[in-house]
C-alpha positions, 0 to 999 in steps of 0.5 A, a space after each residue: 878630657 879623657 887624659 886631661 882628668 885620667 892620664 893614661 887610664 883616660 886613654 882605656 876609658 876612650 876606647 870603651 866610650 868611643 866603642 860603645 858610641 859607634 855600636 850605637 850610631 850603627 843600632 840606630 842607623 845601619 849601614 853608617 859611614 862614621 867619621 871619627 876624630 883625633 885630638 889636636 895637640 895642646 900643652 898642659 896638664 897630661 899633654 904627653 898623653 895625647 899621641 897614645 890617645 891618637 895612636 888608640 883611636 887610629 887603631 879602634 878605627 881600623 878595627 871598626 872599619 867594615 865595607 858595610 859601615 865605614 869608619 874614617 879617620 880624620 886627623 887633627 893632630 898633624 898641622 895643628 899650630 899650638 902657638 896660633 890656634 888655641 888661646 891658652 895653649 888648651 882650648 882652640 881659639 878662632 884660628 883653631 876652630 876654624 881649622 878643625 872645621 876645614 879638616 871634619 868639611 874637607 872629609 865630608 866632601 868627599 863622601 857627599 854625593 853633590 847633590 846641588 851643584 854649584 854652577 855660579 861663576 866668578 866673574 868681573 863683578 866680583 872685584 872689589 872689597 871684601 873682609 869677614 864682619 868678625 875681624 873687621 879693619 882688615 880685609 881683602 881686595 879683589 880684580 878679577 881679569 875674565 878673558 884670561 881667567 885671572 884673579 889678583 888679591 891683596 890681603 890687608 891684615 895684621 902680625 900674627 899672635 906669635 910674631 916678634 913684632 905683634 899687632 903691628 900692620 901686614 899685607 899679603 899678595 895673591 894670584 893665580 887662574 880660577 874655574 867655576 865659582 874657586 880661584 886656587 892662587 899662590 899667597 905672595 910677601 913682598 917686603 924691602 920697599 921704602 913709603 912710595 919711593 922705587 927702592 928694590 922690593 923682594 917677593 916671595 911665595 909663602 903659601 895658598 890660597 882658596 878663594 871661592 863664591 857661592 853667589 855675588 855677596 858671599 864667600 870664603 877664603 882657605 889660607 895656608 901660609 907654610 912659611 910658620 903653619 898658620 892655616 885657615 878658613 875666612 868668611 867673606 862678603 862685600 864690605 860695601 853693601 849692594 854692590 854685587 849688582 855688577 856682579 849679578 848682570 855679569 854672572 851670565 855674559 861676558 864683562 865689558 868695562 864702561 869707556 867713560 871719563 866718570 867714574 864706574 865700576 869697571 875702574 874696579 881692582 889693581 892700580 900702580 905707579 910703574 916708578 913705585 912697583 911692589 906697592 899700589 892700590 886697589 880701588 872698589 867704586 859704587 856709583 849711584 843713579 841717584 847720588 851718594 856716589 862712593 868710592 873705597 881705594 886701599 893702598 899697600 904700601 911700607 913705612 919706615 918705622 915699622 919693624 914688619 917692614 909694610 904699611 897699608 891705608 884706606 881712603 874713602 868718601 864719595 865722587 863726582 864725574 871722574 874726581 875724587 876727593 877723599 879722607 884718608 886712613 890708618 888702622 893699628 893694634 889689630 892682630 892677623 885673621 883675630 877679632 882684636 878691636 884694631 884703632 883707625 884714625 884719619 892721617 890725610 887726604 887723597 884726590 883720584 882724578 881718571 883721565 880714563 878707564 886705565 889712567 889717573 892722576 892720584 895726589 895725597 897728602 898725610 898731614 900725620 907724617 908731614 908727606 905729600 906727593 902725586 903719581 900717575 897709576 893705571 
């Protein structure tokens, strides 16, 4: 606000206020350790000014470092993407707030001693569907391989804002090992496929994931895609609620999958047709003692007559024994990690019937698109 109203004076009055401000954090509080801030770029009114601004904090920390009351710098500018993190070119958006609370978090945590150390452990039990309640219609699949410490993911979101072909579908694949409660994994786009047909595809790695847990309903995801700067930080829970009970009875012993022909939660996670590899499903099944048995399967996929190139669909409902007989959806208009209202419409049907814990025979018919097929997955 300082260069916003001032221009280049604005930057001298900074420089006071922020003096003045941590003479009196350190009246108040002796021995302060002080983190302080630059300015993420923006462009409008006196933009030009924000590097001297930068450049002037920079140094005001430097000269207000001391072993008694540290001062630290953390920077904002650097990795700030203008075009994906503010809404008006000024003011920080989602994306952009959540970016900023990464950087001030990332800075804490290695100055805050861990005074509560989080011994929760992934394990099988968090596989399964997960999203953030404020982007809802897109979301994440999870399956999580425990003897060998391995985790897949499958990201089911839209185009970025700054995107040629905005709003329109995407999907991204994650894998990688994880330690303790974080899954460190390699973000993956995988493009050139053709609707359930074994055309060739082309994956290729465009950035990371963090992907952490503090118990069986709740975590977060850190995204950083290199391939056009977007970064950051997704809240995540169960999209199907009360199901981490698998998770709870797993958090301490190791995880056996249920050999059975009806349907459980060890059926949860990654399914392909080998015929069709580079598009599959993930499945998150909730069975119930009681009734109201419920299945949710996402299936990553292409479309002709898209220009991103990907598709992706939801079905849903509930089951009996091993047979599933479900609607079939599709979501559009939504735009990637923003909370645009997306339009989900019923397109067709699909029928799941496992043969066993590794195989199944998946029939669909999209009634939108005048297709229909069945294929073998395991």
């Amino acid at each position: 606000n300082d260069i916003w109203s001032q221009g280049e004076a604005g930057i001298v009055n900074a420089r006071f206020s922020i003096r003045e401000i941590i003479e009196g954090i350190r009246s108040a509080v002796p021995g302060a350790t002080i983190l302080l801030g630059t300015v993420a770029p923006y462009e409008s009114k006196n933009s030009e000014y924000v590097v001297p601004l930068n450049n002037a904090i920079a140094t005001l920390a430097s000269e207000m470092d001391t072993v008694e009351s540290p001062v630290v710098l953390v920077d904002h500018y650097t990795g700030f993407n203008v075009e994906t993190m503010t809404w008006d070119n000024a003011h920080q958006n989602r994306a952009g707030e959540t970016w900023i609370a990464a950087n001030w978090f990332n800075a804490l945590a290695t100055l805050l001693p861990d005074s509560k150390p989080n011994h929760f452990q992934i394990n099988a039990g968090h596989s399964g569907a997960w999203y953030d309640p404020a982007t809802s219609g897109q979301g994440q699949l999870i399956e999580v391989e425990m003897e060998s410490q391995f985790m897949f993911l499958a990201w089911f979101t839209f185009t970025a804002a700054a995107s040629i072909n905005l709003d329109e579908q995407h999907w991204y694949t994650a894998q990688g090992n994880y330690s303790g409660n974080t899954a460190e994994l390699i973000l993956y786009e995988t493009l050139g496929g053709k609707f359930d047909d074994p055309q060739g595809v082309s994956t290729n790695a465009v950035g990371t994931l963090a992907v952490s847990f503090n118990d069986c309903e709740q975590g977060q995801m850190v995204y950083s895609i290199d391939t056009d700067g977007r970064t950051g930080v997704i809240p995540l829970q169960r999209l199907i609620p009360d199901s981490g009970d698998v998770c709870e009875k797993q958090s301490a012993r190791a995880f056996n999958t249920t050999e059975a022909t009806d349907i459980n939660a060890g059926m949860d996670g990654a399914w392909v047709n080998y015929d069709t590899l580079g598009q599959g499903f993930l499945i998150d099944a909730r069975p119930n003692e009681e009734g109201g048995n419920f299945i949710f399967v996402a299936w990553f996929t292409y479309g002709e007559d898209t220009a991103s190139e990907q598709r992706w669909l939801t079905a849903q409902g509930d089951f009996t024994g091993s047979t599933s007989e479900i609607d079939e959806y599709e979501t559009t208009g939504g735009r990637f990690d923003d909370p645009l209202p997306p339009n989900t419409t019923k397109v067709g049907t699909m029928s799941i019937d496992f043969t066993d814990c590794s195989n199944a025979q998946l029939s669909y018919s999209l009634t939108t698109d005048e297709l229909a097929g069945d294929m073998s997955i395991s």
